[in-house]
LOKEGU-889615 format. One record per residue (C-alpha): x, z, y; residue in one letter. Coordinates in steps of 0.2 Angstrom, whole numbers, plus 5000, padded with zeros to 4 digits. Layout:
BEGIN
XZYa...
This chain:
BEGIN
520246425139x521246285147x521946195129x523746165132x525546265127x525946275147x524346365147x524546495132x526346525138x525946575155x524346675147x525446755133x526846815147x525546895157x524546985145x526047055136x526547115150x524747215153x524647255134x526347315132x526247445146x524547495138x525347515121x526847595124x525947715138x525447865129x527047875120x527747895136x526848055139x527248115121x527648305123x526948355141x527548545147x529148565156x530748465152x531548465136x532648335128x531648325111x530048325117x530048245132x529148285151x527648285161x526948195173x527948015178x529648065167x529947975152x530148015138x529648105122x531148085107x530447935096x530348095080x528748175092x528348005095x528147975075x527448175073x526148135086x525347965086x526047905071x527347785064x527547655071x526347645086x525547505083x523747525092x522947565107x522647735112x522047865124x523447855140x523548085144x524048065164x524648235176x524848345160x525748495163x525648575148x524248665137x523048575130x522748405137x520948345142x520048295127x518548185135x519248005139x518647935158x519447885173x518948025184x520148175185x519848345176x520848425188x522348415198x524348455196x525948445207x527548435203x529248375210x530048205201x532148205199x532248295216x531248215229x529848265236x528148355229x526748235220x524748295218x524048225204x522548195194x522448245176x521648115167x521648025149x521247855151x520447745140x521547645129x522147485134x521947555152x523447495166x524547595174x525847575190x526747435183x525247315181x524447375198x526247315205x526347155195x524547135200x525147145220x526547005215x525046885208x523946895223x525646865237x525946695224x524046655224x524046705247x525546565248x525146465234x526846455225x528546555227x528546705236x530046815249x530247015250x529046975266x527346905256x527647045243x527847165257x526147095265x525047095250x525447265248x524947335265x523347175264x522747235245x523247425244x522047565245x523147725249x521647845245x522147785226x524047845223x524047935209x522847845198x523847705192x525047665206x526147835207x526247935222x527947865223x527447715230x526647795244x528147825252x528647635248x527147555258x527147695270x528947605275x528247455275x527047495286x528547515300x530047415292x530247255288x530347205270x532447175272x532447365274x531147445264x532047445249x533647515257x532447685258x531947705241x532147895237x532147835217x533847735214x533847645199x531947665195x531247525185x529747465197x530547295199x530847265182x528847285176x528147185191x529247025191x528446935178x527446815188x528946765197x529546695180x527946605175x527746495192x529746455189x529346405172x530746315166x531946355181x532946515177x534246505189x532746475204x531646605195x533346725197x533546685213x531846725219x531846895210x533246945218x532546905236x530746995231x531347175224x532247185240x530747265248x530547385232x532547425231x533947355239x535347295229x536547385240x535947555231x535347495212x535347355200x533647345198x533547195206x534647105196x533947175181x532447105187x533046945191x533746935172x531846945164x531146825178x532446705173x532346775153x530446725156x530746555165x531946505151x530746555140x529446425143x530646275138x530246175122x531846185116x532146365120x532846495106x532946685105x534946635108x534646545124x533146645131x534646785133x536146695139x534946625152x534746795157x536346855160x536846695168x536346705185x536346885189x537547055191x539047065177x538547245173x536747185170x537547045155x538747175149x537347305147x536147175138x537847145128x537747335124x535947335118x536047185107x537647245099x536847415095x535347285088x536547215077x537047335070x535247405064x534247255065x532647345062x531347415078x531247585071x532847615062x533747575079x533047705089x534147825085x535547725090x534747705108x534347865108x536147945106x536647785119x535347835133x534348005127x534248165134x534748085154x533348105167x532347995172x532647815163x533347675173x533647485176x535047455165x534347565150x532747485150x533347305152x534447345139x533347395127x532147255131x533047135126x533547205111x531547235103x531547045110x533047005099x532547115081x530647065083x531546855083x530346835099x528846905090x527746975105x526647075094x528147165086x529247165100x527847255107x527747385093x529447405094x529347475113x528047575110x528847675095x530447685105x530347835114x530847865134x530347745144x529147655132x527747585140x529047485151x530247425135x528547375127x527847265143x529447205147x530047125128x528247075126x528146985141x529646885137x529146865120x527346815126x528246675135x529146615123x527646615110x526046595118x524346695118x523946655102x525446785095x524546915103x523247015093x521746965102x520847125100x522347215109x521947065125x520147115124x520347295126x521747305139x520747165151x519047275147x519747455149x520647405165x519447315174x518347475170x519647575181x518647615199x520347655205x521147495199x521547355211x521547215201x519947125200x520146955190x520046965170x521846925161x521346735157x520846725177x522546775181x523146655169x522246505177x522546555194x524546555191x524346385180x523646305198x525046365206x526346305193x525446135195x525546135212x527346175212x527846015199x527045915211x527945965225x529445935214x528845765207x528745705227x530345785229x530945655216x530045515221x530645525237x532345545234x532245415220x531545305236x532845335246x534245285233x533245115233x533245075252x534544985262x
């Protein structure tokens, strides 16, 4: 492993965000059957109340487990794999009908959010720095296999890269049946690690991306999104703080997306503790269908802000949170992992998720965590040369006569 704090930064931030997902995934599916505000929902609707949460996999959630997928009820499939015992349908906050597999994935397996932020690392590693709406949009129509929604991308984002297919990326996002969803939010990670130490350009590049995923015109995803990139970015700084990792956040992006941050970490405050403050969030955002962008960046930065930038109990804290916890989980962790490096994440946790989701034979990603690591170091390298020329040149200029 490349020896240096640039290095474990940009490690920590990715695998967080991988190990998070993982951790807080089959608390997501806590409940299964049909919708009820106590025990949660099937199939891709968050969430289980964080007491069933505690009743079933115990309190806190603080290891890996088996990830239940397309359970609708019963009794869940008991033999862990990746190939479907069966199938289900079901139709997701009105829109149209899904087919999918009933599976219970290994622990530590990905799900859609790291195939999505996979799909941002391989447009960064195609152009070799800092990616538009367009490279995203043209690594998911080069690296996507479509025979493979429902597995760990969701069958939602068929009709995303079926749009793709005949829009440009400008438009895409104006289509999204879902708004408000949190897609953007779990796959922009990357776009904060290669603007490490740059919020504001980390922000701006965020906002341009998720355009292809949801417009701003009909969500504040985006700008969620563009706060954690620019959380991230921050994050990398030697003189960062918890303090500063979240004013940076707010700074660049939609006033709602501060005032809702402001929300969360007021409620945080109050009961500074990552289980004890579930219940607050729960009377705050509990019992609406389905989560959204401004809950979940909410709540993120909150577990950020009780676990004092801690990955490993921000992380925890997700998890045990109920609703949307795989994505509260990833999302504070990833911040977290940025601010304090790999070697704040148990190892063991690293190991599993990297082995149990390369395993996957319906997974697109295809390099280990510490490859993705090294790959997105080269291209922050290659970026601060760019810049140092910039300089150079402009400190040249400012010589001449």
């Amino acid at each position: 492993m490349i020896d240096n704090m640039l290095f474990k930064k940009i490690y920590g931030c990715n695998a967080a965000g991988y190990v998070g997902a993982a951790l807080g995934e089959p608390a997501r599916r806590c409940g299964g059957g049909v919708f009820d505000c106590y025990n949660g929902l099937c199939g891709p609707i968050e969430g289980a109340h964080w007491k069933v949460i505690d009743a079933t996999l115990g309190r806190p959630v603080d290891r890996l487990l088996p990830q239940v997928k397309g359970w609708a009820g019963g009794e869940p499939p008991s033999e862990v794999g990746y190939e479907p015992k069966g199938w289900v349908t079901l139709r997701w906050h009105n829109g149209p009908i899904f087919r999918l597999p009933v599976v219970n994935y290994p622990p530590g397996t990905s799900e859609d959010g790291g195939e999505r932020k996979w799909l941002v690392i391989k447009a960064i590693l195609d152009k070799g720095g800092r990616i538009t709406k367009e490279d995203l949009r043209e690594a998911w129509l080069k690296y996507i296999n479509p025979e493979w929604f429902g597995f760990h991308l969701l069958p939602r984002d068929k009709y995303t890269y079926e749009n793709m297919k005949r829009l440009p990326a400008s438009e895409v996002g104006k289509y999204d049946r879902w708004p408000g969803n949190v897609d953007c939010l779990m796959m922009i990670h990357p776009v904060g690690i290669i603007n490490a130490c740059d919020p504001k350009t980390a922000a701006q590049d965020a906002l341009d991306v998720c355009q292809t995923i949801q417009s701003s015109l009909i969500s504040y995803a985006p700008d969620a999104a563009a706060a954690i990139a620019a959380a991230i970015a921050e994050a990398f700084k030697p003189s960062a703080t918890v303090e500063s990792i979240i004013e940076e956040a707010k700074k660049y992006v939609d006033e709602n997306i501060g005032q809702v941050i402001d929300e969360g970490l007021e409620i945080a405050r109050k009961t500074p503790d990552i289980l004890e403050v579930r219940e607050s969030f729960w009377k705050r955002f509990g019992g609406r269908i389905p989560t959204d962008s401004l809950e979940v960046v909410s709540e993120s930065f909150a577990m950020f802000w009780i676990a004092k930038g801690d990955p490993k109990l921000a992380m925890i804290g997700g998890a045990s949170l109920g609703r949307d916890a795989d994505c509260v989980a990833s999302i504070a962790g990833a911040i977290a992992g940025a601010f304090k490096g790999v070697d704040a994440i148990p190892k063991e946790w690293i190991e599993t998720c990297n082995k149990a989701t390369l395993a996957s034979p319906y997974t697109l990603i295809n390099m280990s965590f510490e490859e993705q690591a090294e790959a997105l170091y080269k291209v922050v390298l290659k970026i601060m040369e760019e810049k140092k020329r910039q300089i150079e040149t402009l400190e040249y200029l400012m010589k001449a006569s």
